[in-house]
C-alpha positions as CSV (number, residue, x, y, z in Angstrom):
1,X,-85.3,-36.5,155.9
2,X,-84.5,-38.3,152.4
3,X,-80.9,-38.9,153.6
4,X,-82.0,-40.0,157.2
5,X,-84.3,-42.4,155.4
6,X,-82.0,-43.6,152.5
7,X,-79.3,-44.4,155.4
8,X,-81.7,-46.4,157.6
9,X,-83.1,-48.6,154.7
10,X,-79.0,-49.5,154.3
11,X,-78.6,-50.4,157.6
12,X,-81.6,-52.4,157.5
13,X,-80.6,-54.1,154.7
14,X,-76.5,-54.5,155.8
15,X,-77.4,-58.5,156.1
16,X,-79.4,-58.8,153.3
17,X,-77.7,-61.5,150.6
18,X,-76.9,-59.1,147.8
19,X,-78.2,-56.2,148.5
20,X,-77.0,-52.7,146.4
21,X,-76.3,-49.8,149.1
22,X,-77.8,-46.3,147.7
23,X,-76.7,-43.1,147.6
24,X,-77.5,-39.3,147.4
25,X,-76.4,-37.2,144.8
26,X,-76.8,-33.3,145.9
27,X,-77.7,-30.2,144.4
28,X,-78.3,-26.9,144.7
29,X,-81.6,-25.2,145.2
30,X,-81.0,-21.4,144.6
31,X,-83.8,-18.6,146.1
32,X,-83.8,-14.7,145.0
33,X,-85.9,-14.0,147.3
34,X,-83.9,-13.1,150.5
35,X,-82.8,-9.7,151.4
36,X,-79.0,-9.0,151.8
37,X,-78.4,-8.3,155.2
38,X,-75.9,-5.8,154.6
39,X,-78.1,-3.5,152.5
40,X,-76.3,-4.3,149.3
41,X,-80.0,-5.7,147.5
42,X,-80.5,-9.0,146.7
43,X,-78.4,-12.1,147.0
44,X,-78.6,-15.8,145.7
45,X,-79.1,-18.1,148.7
46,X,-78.1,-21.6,148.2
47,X,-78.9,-24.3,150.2
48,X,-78.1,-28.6,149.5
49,X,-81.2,-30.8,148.5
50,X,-81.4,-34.6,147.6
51,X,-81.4,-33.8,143.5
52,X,-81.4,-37.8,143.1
53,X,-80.1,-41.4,144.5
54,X,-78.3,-43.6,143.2
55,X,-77.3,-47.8,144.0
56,X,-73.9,-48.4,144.2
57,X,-73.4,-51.7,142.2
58,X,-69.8,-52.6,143.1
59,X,-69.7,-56.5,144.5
60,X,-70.1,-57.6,148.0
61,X,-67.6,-59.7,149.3
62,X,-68.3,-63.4,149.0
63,X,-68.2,-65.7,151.7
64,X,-68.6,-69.2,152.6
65,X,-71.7,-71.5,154.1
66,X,-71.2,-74.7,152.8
67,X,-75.2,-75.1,151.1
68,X,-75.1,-76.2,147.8
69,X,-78.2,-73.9,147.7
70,X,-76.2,-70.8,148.0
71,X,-74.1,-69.4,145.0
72,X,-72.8,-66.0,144.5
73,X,-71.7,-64.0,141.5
74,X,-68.1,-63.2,140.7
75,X,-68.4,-60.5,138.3
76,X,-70.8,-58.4,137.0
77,X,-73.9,-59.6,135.7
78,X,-77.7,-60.7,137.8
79,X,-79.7,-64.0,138.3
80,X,-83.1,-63.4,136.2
81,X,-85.9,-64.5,138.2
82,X,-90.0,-64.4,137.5
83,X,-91.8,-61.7,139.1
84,X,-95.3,-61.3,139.3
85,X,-95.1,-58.8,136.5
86,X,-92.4,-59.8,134.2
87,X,-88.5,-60.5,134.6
88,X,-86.7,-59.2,137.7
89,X,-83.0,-59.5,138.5
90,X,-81.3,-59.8,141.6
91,X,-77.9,-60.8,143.8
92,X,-78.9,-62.5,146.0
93,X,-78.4,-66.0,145.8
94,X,-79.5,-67.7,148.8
95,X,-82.3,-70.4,147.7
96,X,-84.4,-72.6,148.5
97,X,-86.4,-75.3,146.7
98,X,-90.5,-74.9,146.3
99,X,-93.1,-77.1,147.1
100,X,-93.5,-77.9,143.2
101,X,-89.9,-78.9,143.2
102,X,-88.5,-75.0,141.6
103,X,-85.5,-73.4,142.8
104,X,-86.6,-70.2,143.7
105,X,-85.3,-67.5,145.9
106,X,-85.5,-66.1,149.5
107,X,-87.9,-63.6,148.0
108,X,-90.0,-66.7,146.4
109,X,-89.5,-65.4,142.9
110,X,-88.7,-68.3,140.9
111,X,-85.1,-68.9,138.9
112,X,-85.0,-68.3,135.2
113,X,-83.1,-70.7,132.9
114,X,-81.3,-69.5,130.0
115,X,-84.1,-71.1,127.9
116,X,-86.9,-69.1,129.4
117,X,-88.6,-71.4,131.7
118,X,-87.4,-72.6,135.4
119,X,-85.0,-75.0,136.8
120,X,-87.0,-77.8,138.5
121,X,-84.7,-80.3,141.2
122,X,-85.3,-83.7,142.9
123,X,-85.1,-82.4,146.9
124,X,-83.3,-85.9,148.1
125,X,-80.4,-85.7,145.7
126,X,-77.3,-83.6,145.7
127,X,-77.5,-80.3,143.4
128,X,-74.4,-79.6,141.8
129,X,-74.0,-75.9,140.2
130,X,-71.1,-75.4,138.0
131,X,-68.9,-72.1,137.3
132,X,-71.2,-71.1,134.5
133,X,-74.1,-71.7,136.0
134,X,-75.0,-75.3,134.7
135,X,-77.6,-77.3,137.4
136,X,-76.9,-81.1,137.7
137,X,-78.2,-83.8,139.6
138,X,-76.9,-87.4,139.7
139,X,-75.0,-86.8,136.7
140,X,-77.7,-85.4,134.8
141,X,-78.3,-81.6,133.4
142,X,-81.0,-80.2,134.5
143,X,-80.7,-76.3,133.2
144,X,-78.4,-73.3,132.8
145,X,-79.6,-70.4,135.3
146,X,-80.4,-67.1,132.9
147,X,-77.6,-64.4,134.2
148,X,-77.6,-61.1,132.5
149,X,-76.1,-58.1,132.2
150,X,-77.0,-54.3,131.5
151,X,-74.9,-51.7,129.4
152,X,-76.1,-49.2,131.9
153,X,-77.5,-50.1,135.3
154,X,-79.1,-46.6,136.0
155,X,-82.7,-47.7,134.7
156,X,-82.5,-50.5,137.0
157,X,-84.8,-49.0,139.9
158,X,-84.9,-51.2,143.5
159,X,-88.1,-53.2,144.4
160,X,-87.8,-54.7,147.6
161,X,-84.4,-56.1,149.1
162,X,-81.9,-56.8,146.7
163,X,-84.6,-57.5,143.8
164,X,-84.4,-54.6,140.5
165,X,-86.6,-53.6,137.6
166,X,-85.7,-52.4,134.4
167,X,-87.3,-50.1,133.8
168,X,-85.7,-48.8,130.1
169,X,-87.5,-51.8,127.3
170,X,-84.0,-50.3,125.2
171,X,-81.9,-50.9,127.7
172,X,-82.3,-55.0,126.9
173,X,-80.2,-57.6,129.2
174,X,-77.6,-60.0,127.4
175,X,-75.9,-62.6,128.5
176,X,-73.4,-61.8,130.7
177,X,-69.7,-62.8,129.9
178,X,-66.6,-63.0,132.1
179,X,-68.8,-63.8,135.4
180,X,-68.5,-67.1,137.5
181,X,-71.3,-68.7,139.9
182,X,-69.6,-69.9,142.9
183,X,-71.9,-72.7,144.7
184,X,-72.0,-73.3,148.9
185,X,-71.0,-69.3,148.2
186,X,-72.8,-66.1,149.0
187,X,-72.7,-62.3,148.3
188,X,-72.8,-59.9,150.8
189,X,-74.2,-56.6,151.1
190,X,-71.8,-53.8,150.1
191,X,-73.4,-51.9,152.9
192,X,-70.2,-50.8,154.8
193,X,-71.6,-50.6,158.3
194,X,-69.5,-48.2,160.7
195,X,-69.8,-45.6,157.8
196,X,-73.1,-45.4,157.5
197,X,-73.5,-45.3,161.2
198,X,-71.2,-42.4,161.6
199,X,-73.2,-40.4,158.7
200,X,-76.6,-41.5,160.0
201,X,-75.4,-39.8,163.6
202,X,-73.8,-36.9,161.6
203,X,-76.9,-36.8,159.8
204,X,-79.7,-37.1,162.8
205,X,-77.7,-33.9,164.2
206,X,-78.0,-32.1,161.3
207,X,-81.7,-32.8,161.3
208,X,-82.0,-31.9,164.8
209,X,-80.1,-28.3,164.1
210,X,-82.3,-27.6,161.2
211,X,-85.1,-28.7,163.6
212,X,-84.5,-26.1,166.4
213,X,-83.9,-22.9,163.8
214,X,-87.0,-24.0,162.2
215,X,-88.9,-23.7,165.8
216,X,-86.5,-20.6,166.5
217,X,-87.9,-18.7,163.3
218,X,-91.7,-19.8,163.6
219,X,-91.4,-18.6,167.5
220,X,-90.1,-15.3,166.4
221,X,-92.6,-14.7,163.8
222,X,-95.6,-15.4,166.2
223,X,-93.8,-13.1,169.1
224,X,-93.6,-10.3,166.0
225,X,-97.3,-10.9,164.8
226,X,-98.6,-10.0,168.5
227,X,-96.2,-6.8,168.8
228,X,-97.9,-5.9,165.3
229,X,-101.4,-7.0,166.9
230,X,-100.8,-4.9,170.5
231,X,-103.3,-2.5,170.8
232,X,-101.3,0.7,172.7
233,X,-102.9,1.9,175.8
């Protein structure tokens, strides 16, 4: 059930803008309490359980749509926006511009500058975003957007869409360095479709096996509880 529902959230999300596919990681659960059927005592039995998931980081590919208020990352490293509870970090670089005149993004978190505060733009003139992330308008700088990077991208834990949290206060953000923001641009999902199709079918028949012996033992168990309960005559 955690894989079935891991896989469908991906294909959900295979045309969100920057969105981070995850992924199980097994383990073993180990029992001593089945009987050998062979008579030889007591044996381990193993069976494969979810232990964890993880989000697979690697880039999207980028593509082309001609809006100035699309850009895409080229490199490693996330836009910082302003969530309602503190700095969130995300992909996804499809935006927009808000009625009080902020670029935010398709979530409606607002963009961060690398000052702190948030990058404000005229809606009638052209927006010009340079490879290091540098908003202009008529000539004029505006801001830098805030991108960061993490030395370790497991405490970052999924909100909703392509939005993450840190969620380690030691694992702090820097700047992040050998990136490029590519404007009229945007990052795809790494969601590679026809293979999580095939394991979401391998996966729903797995289910349904597991399914059936789960009836099959129950049924047995209630046909031996009334051969125990049969009164002889």
């Amino acid at each position: 059930m955690d894989s079935l529902s891991l896989l469908a959230n991906n294909l959900a999300n295979a045309g969100t803008s920057g969105f981070k596919a995850d992924r199980e990681f097994y383990g073993l659960f180990t029992s001593n309490n089945a009987d050998d059927p062979s008579g030889g005592g007591d044996f381990v039995s193993k069976l494969p359980v979810v232990d964890k998931q993880w989000t697979d980081f690697s880039q999207g590919t980028i593509t082309g749509t001609g809006s100035p208020l699309d850009i895409a990352l080229s490199g490693k490293g996330f836009f910082a926006v302003n969530g309602p509870g503190g700095t969130l970090f995300t992909r996804n670089g499809s935006l927009r511009i808000s009625p009080a005149g902020e670029l935010i993004t398709g979530e409606g978190y607002t963009l961060r500058s690398s000052g702190g505060g948030t990058i404000r733009v005229s809606a009638g003139s052209t927006i010009d975003i340079s490879k290091d992330g540098t908003v202009s308008q008529n000539g004029q700088t505006i801001g830098q957007i805030e991108i960061v990077n993490f030395k370790s991208t497991d405490p970052l834990r999924k909100m909703t869409g392509a939005v993450f949290q840190n969620t380690d206060l030691k694992n702090l953000p820097s700047p992040a360095t050998d990136i490029e923001v590519e404007q009229g641009k945007i990052e795809n999902s790494n969601v590679v479709v026809p293979e999580s199709a095939m394991r979401l079918v391998g996966m729903m028949r797995q289910f349904e096996m597991l399914q059936k012996a789960v009836t099959l033992n129950a049924n047995m168990n209630q046909k031996a509880l009334e051969e125990v309960a049969r009164i002889p005559t």
